[in-house]
C-alpha positions in Angstrom: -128.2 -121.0 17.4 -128.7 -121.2 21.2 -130.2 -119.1 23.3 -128.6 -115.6 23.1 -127.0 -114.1 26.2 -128.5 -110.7 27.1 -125.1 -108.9 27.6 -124.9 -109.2 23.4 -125.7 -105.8 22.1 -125.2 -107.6 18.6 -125.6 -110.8 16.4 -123.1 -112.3 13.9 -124.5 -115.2 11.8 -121.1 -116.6 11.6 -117.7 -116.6 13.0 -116.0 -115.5 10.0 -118.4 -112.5 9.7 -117.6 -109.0 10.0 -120.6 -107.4 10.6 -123.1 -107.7 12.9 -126.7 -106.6 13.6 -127.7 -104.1 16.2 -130.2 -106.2 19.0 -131.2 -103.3 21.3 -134.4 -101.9 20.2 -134.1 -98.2 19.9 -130.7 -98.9 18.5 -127.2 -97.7 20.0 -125.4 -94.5 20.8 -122.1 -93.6 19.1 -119.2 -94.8 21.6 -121.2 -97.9 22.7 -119.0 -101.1 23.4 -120.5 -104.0 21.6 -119.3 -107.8 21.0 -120.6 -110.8 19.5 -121.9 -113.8 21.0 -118.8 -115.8 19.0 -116.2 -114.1 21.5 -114.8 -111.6 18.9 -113.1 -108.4 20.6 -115.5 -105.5 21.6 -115.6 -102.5 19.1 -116.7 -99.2 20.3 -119.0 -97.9 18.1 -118.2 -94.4 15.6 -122.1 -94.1 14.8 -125.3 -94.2 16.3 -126.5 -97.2 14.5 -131.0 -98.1 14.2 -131.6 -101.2 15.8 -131.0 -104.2 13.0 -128.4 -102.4 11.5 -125.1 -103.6 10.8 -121.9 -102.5 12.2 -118.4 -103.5 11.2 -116.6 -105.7 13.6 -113.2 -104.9 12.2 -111.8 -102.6 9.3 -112.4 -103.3 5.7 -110.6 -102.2 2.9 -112.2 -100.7 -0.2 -113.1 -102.9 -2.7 -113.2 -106.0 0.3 -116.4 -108.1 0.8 -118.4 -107.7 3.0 -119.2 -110.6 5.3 -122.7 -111.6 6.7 -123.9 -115.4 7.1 -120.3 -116.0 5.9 -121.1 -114.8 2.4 -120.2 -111.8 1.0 -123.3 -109.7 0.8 -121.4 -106.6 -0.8 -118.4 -105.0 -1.7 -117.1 -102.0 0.1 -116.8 -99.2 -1.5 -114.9 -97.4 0.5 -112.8 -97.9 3.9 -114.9 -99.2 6.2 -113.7 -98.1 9.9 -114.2 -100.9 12.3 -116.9 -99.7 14.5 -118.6 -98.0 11.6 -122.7 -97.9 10.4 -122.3 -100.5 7.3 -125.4 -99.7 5.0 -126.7 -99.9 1.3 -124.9 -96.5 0.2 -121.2 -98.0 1.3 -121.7 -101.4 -0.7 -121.9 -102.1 -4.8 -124.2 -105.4 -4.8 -122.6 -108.6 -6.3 -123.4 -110.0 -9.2 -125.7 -112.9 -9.5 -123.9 -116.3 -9.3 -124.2 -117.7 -12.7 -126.1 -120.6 -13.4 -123.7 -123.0 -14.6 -121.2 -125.3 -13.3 -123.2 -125.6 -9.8 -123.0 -128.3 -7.1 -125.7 -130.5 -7.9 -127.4 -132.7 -5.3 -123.9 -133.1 -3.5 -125.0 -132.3 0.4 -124.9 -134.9 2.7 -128.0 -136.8 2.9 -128.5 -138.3 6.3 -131.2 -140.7 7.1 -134.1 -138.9 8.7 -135.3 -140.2 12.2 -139.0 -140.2 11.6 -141.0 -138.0 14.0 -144.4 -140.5 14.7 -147.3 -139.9 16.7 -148.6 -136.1 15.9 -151.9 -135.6 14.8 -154.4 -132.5 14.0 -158.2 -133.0 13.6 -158.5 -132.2 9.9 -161.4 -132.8 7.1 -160.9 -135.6 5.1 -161.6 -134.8 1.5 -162.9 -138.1 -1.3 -159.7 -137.4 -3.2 -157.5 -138.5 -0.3 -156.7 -134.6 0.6 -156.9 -133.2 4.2 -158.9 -129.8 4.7 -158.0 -127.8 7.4 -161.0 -125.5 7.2 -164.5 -126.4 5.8 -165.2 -123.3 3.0 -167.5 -123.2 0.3 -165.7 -121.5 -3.0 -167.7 -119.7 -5.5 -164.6 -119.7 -8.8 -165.1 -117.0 -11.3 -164.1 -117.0 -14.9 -163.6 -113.7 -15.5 -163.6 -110.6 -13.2 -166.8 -109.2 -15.0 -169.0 -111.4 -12.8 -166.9 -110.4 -9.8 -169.4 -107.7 -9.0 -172.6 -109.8 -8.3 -170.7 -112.9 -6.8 -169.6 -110.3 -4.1 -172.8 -110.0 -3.7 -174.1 -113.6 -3.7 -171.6 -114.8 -1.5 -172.9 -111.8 1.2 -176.3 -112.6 0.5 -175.3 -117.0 1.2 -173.7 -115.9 4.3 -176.4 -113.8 5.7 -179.0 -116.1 5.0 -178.1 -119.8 4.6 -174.9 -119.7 6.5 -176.3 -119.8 10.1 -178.5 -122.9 8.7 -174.7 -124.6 7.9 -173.2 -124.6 11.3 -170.2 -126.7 10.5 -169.3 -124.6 7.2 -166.4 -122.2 8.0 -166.9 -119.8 5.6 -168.1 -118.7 2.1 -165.3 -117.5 -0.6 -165.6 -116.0 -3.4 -162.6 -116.9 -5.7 -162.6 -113.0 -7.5 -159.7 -112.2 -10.1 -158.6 -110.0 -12.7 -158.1 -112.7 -15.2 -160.3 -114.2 -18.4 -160.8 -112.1 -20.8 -159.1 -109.3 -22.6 -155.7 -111.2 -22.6 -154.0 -113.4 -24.8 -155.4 -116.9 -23.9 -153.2 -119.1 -26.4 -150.1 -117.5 -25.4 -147.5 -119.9 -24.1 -147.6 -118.7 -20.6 -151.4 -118.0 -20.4 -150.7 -121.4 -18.7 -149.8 -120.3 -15.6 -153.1 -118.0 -14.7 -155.2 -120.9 -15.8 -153.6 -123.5 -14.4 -153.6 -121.4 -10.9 -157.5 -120.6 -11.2 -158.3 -124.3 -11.6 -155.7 -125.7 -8.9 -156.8 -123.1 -6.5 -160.8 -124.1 -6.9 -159.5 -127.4 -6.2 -157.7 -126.5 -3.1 -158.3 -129.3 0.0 -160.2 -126.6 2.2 -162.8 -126.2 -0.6 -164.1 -129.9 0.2 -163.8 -131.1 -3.6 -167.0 -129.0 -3.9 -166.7 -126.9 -7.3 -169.3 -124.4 -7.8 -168.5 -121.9 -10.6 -170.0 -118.6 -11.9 -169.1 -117.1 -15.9 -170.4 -114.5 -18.0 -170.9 -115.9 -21.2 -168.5 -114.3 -23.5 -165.6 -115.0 -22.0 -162.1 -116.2 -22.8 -162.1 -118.1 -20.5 -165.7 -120.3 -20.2 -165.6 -123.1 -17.8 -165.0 -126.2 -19.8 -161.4 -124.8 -20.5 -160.7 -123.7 -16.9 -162.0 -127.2 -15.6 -162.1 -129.9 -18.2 -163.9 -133.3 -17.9 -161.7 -135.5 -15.9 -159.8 -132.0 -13.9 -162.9 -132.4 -11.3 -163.8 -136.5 -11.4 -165.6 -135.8 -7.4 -167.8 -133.2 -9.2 -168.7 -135.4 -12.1 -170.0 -138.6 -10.7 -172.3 -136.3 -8.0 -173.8 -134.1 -10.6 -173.6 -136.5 -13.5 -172.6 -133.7 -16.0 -170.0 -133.5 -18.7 -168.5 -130.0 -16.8 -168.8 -128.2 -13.1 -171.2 -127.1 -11.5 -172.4 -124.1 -13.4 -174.3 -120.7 -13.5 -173.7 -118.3 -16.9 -175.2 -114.8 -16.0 -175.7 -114.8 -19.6 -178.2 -117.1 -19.7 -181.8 -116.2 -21.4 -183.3 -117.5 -17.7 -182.4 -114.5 -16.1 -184.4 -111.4 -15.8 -182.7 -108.7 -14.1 -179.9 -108.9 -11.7 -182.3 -110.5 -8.8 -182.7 -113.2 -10.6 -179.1 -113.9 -10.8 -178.6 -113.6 -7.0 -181.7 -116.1 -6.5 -180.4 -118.8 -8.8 -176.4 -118.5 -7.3 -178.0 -118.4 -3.9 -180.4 -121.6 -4.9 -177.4 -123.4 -6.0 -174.7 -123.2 -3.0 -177.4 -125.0 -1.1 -176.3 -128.6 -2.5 -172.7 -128.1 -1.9 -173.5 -126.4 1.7 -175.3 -129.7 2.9 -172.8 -132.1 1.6 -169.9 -129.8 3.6 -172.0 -129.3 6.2 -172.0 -132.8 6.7 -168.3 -133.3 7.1 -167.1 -133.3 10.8 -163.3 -133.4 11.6 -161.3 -136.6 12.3 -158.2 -137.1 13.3 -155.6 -137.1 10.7 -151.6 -137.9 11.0 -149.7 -134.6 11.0 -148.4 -135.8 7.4 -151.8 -134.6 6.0 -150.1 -130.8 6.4 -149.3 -129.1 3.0 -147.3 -125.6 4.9 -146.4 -123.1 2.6 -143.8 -120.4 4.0 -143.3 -116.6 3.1 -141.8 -113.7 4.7 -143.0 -110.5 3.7 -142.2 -106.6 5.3 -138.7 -108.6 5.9 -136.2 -107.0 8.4 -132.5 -107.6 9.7 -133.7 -110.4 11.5 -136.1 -111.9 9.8 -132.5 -114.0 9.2 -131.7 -114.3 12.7 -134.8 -115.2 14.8 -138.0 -115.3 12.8 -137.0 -117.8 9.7 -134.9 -120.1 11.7 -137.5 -120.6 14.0 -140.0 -121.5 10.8 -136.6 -123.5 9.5 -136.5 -126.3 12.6 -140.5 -126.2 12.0 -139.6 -127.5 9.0 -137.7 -129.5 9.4 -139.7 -131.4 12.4 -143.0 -131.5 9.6 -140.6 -133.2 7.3 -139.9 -135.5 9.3 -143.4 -136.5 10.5 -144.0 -136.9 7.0 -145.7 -133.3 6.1 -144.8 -131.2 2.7 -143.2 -127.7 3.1 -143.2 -125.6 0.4 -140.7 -123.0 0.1 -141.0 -120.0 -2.5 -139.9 -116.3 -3.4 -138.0 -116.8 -7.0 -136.0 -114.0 -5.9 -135.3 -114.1 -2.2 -134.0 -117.4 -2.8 -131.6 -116.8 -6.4 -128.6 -115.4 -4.6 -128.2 -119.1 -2.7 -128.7 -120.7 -5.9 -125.7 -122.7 -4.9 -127.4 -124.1 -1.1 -130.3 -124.6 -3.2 -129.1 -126.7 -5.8 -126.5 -128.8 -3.5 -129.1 -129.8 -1.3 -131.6 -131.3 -4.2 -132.1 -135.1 -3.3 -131.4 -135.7 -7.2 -129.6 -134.0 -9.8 -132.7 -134.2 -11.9 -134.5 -132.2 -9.0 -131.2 -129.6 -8.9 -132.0 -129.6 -12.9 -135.2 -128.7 -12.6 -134.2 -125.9 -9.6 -132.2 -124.3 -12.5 -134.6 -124.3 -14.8 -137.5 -122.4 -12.8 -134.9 -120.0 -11.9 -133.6 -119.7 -15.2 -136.8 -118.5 -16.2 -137.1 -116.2 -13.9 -134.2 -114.7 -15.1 -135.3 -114.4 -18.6 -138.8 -113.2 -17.2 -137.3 -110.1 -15.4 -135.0 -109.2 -18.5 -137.8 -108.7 -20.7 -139.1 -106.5 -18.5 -135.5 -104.8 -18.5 -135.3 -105.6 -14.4 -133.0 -107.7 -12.1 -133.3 -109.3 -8.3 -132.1 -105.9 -7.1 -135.7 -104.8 -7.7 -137.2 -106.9 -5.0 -136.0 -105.0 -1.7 -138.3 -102.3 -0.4 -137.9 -99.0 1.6 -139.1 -101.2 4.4 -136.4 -104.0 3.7 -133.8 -101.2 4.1 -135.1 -99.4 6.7 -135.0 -103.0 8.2 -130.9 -103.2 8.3 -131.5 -105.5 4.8 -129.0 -103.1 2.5 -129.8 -105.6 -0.5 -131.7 -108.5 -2.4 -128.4 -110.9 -1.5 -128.4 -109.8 2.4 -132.1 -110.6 2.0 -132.1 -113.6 0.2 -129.6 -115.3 2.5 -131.6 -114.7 5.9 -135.0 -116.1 3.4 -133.5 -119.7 2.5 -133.6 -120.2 6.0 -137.2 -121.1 5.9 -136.5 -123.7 4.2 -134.9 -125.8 7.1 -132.0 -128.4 6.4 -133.0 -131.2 4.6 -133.2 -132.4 1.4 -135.2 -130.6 -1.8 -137.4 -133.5 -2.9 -139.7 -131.9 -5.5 -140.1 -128.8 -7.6 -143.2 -127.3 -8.7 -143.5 -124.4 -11.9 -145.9 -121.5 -11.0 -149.9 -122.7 -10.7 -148.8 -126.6 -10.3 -150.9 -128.7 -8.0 -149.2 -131.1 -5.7 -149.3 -134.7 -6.5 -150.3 -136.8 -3.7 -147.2 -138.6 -3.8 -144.9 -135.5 -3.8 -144.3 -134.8 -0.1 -140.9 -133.6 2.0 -139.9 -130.3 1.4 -140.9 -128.1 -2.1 -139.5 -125.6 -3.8 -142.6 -124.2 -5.5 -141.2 -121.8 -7.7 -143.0 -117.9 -8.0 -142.5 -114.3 -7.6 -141.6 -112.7 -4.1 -144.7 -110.6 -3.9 -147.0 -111.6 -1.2 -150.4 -111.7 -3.0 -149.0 -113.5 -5.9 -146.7 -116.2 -3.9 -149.6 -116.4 -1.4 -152.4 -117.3 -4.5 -149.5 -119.7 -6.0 -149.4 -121.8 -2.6 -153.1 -122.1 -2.7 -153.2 -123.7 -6.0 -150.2 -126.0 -5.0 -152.7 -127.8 -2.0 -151.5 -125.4 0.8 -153.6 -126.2 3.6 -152.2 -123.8 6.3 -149.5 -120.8 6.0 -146.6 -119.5 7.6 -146.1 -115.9 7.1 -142.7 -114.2 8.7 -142.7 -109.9 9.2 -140.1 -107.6 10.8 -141.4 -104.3 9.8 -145.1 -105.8 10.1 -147.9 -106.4 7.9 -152.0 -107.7 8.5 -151.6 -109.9 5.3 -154.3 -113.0 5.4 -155.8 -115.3 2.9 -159.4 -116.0 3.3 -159.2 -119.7 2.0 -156.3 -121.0 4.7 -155.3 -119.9 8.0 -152.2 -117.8 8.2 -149.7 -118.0 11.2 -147.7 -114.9 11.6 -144.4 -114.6 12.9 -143.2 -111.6 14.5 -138.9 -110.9 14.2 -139.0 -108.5 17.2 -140.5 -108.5 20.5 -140.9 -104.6 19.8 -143.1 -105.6 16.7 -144.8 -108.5 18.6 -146.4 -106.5 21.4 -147.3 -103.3 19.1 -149.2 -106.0 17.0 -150.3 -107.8 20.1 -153.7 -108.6 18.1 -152.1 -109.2 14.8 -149.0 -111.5 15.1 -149.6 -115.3 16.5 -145.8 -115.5 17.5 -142.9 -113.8 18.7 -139.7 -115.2 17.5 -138.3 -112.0 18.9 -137.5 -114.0 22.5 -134.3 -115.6 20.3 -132.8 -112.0 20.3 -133.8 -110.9 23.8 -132.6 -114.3 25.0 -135.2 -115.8 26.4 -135.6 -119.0 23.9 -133.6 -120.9 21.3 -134.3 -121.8 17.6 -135.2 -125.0 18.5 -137.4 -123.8 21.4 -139.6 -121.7 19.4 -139.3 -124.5 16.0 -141.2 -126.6 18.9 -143.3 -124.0 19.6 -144.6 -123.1 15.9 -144.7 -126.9 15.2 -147.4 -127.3 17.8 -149.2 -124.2 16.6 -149.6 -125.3 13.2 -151.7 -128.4 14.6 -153.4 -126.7 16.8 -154.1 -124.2 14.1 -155.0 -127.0 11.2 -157.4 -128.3 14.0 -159.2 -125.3 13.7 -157.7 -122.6 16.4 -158.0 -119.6 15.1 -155.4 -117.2 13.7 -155.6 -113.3 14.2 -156.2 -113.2 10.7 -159.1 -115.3 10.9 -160.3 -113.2 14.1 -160.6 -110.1 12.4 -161.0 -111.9 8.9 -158.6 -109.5 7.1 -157.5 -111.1 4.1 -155.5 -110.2 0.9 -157.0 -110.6 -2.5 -155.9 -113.2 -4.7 -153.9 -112.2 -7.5 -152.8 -114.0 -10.5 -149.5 -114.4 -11.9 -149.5 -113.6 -15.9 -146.7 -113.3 -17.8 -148.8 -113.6 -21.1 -149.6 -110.6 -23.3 -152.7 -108.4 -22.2 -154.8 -107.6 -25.3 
């Protein structure tokens, strides 16, 4: 999309659409002459339609599609007068696309023109991973000790922080996992394998410093095995982590538990604190992506802007990841034809197959995922949604697929689609454990989401939303809608940030440290 021309009081996706958003904030009066920027003829308007909301460019029959990226996001259920307020109440959803009998790796696979010379001053890490922040992580086995590592972690910052200059940050890695659930079950895999990817995470320095009860399901030698943590061996010569069991007959009283976690950050504070930044080829970025409070356009300025970011990372040799199991499941179909192999479009299928099977047993579908915000966005469904969210995702070729709480192997870069669950917390904590180094984080209705471990970049749909939030959002892709940039403009723009940002610029987030707690995915059995 090129820059929009001002006079537009609406956006169509496509030509062959027939709807189109409403662009002027405030949204429009009944009677209002609107046209599309694709030269379709005007269409007074019967309603007064919210800004983002869609209004029919021509008539449409009952039980006719109707159009909106040139899919068919819904079928009317009624006569639709051109000129008309098209919303959630007029349309009966679509069913999901089936899983079989899908184009698989068929796209067009042109050869990339590498993108050389961008670099961001990043910590390089013994295992050949890139930190873009320099942060100490205390990982809990169980959310009993979650309590007193709070306040260890307070207690490290106020007191042995200040003598750590270049140490970012403290975290403590708190969950609600590791005991009271079904530990052997088949999927207890997931929470585990997230727990242990996530201490491992290339802003924690390969420094692994962990804190159990005693008791637990979950003890340390089955959340980090011999050989998950070789860095951590060879320095401290031990068969596990490094350790502290509250349990233990050495402590007397709750003082003495702060005293010995405090005593033992100081070895992993001086070797971090001894790390300066270097500069690093821009391929060292691992960029996971998520929208979240999505809106009308979300689709239209926001994810296409963070779609040519991707693109341009790709191609200077960076990893994207891409997520949301169901913002993505209604372009099964883009998802699986643009797979580099079949074996990669095989292995799309599968994750979302058992997502699928994951929502039936809890007697749910993808319609679920949409929000009162989402809707009172414009978005009247989880396929209107799901078709402005692949967006993020840029162009080119799906190279790898990861299940929920995989870790990235070195060799595994290009563009990811790391499968998980839309929610914000849970896709967030996912993208951590996969090597995210730095996020991108799309809102239309707005949101102060932040994750203490990685910078976030957020992305504002609306110039409206990006000046209420002047303090909150890092970019406004709402200048596409007003007119005053293109996609590829602001994909420039964002591209820049995130080095500037992995370089260690701060994000709003990161200014105010407001972060969101880390929350496990478990589909095992709670006991």
């Amino acid at each position: 999309m090129n820059k929009l021309d001002s006079e537009f009081a609406v956006i169509a996706m496509n030509e062959a659409d027939n709807v189109a958003i409403v662009v002027t904030a405030g949204g429009l009066g009944a009677g209002s002459v609107v046209r599309t920027q694709h030269g379709a003829q005007p269409v007074a308007l019967i309603n007064a339609i919210p800004q983002g909301h869609k209004v029919a460019l021509k008539d449409i029959p009952a039980g006719h599609p109707v159009i909106r990226y040139n899919v068919s996001i819904g079928i009317a259920k009624e006569y639709i007068a051109a000129g008309s307020w098209v919303h959630e109440r007029l349309l009966t959803m679509p069913n999901a696309r089936k899983l079989q009998n899908l184009p698989m790796a068929t796209a067009p696979q042109p050869a990339l023109e590498p993108l050389t010379g961008y670099t961001f001053e990043g910590f390089r890490n013994a295992d050949g991973s890139v930190g873009t922040r320099n942060i100490l992580a205390v990982t809990t086995t169980v959310q009993c000790v979650a309590g007193v590592v709070s306040l260890a972690v307070k207690k490290i910052k106020e007191e042995l922080l200040p003598l750590y200059p270049h140490v970012d940050d403290v975290v403590g890695i708190e969950h609600t996992y590791g005991c009271g659930v079904a530990i052997d079950a088949p999927d207890a895999v997931i929470p585990i394998r997230t727990l242990r990817n996530i201490s491992l995470n290339p802003n924690f320095g390969n420094e692994v410093f962990v804190i159990s009860l005693g008791c637990e399901k979950l003890p340390p030698q089955r959340l980090l095995p011999p050989g998950s943590f070789p860095l951590v061996d060879e320095r401290t010569n031990t068969e596990g982590p490094d350790h502290i069991c509250l349990q233990d007959d050495q402590h007397l009283g709750f003082m003495s538990m702060l005293q010995h976690i405090t005593e033992g950050a100081k070895p992993h504070l001086e070797r971090l604190n001894a790390r300066r930044r270097e500069t690093v080829p821009a391929s060292e970025l691992v960029v996971g992506v998520q929208c979240g409070g999505s809106d009308a356009f979300s689709g239209v300025t926001a994810n296409p802007i963070v779609g040519f970011a991707a693109d341009l990372l790709v191609r200077a040799g960076a990893t994207i990841m891409f997520s949301e199991n169901t913002e993505v499941r209604d372009a099964v179909e883009q998802l699986t034809s643009r797979a580099q192999t079949a074996e990669v479009a095989q292995s799309i299928v599968r994750e979302l197959d058992w997502y699928d099977r994951y929502l039936e047993r809890g007697q749910a579908d993808r319609s679920a995922n949409t929000t009162p915000g989402n809707k009172a966005g414009g978005l009247s469904n989880i396929v209107e949604k799901a078709m402005g969210s692949i967006v993020k995702s840029g162009t080119l070729p799906i190279q790898h697929v990861l299940s929920p709480g995989e870790k990235l192997k070195p060799s595994q870069k290009g563009l990811v689609f790391a499968a998980t669950p839309a929610s914000d917390f849970i896709c967030g904590t996912l993208q951590l454990a996969a090597g995210m180094n730095v996020h991108v984080f799309t809102t239309g209705r707005g949101t102060p989401y932040g994750l203490q471990a990685c910078p976030v970049v957020k992305v504002a749909t609306r110039t409206e939303l990006a000046k209420r939030w002047h303090d909150l959002m890092d970019l406004n892709a709402g200048r596409v809608a007003d007119g005053d940039i293109s996609i590829e403009e602001g994909g420039w723009e964002l591209f820049q940030r995130l080095l500037d940002v992995a370089s260690g610029r701060k994000t709003w987030a990161e200014h105010w440290k407001l972060h969101n707690a880390l929350v496990l995915f478990n589909p095992a059995p709670i006991t």
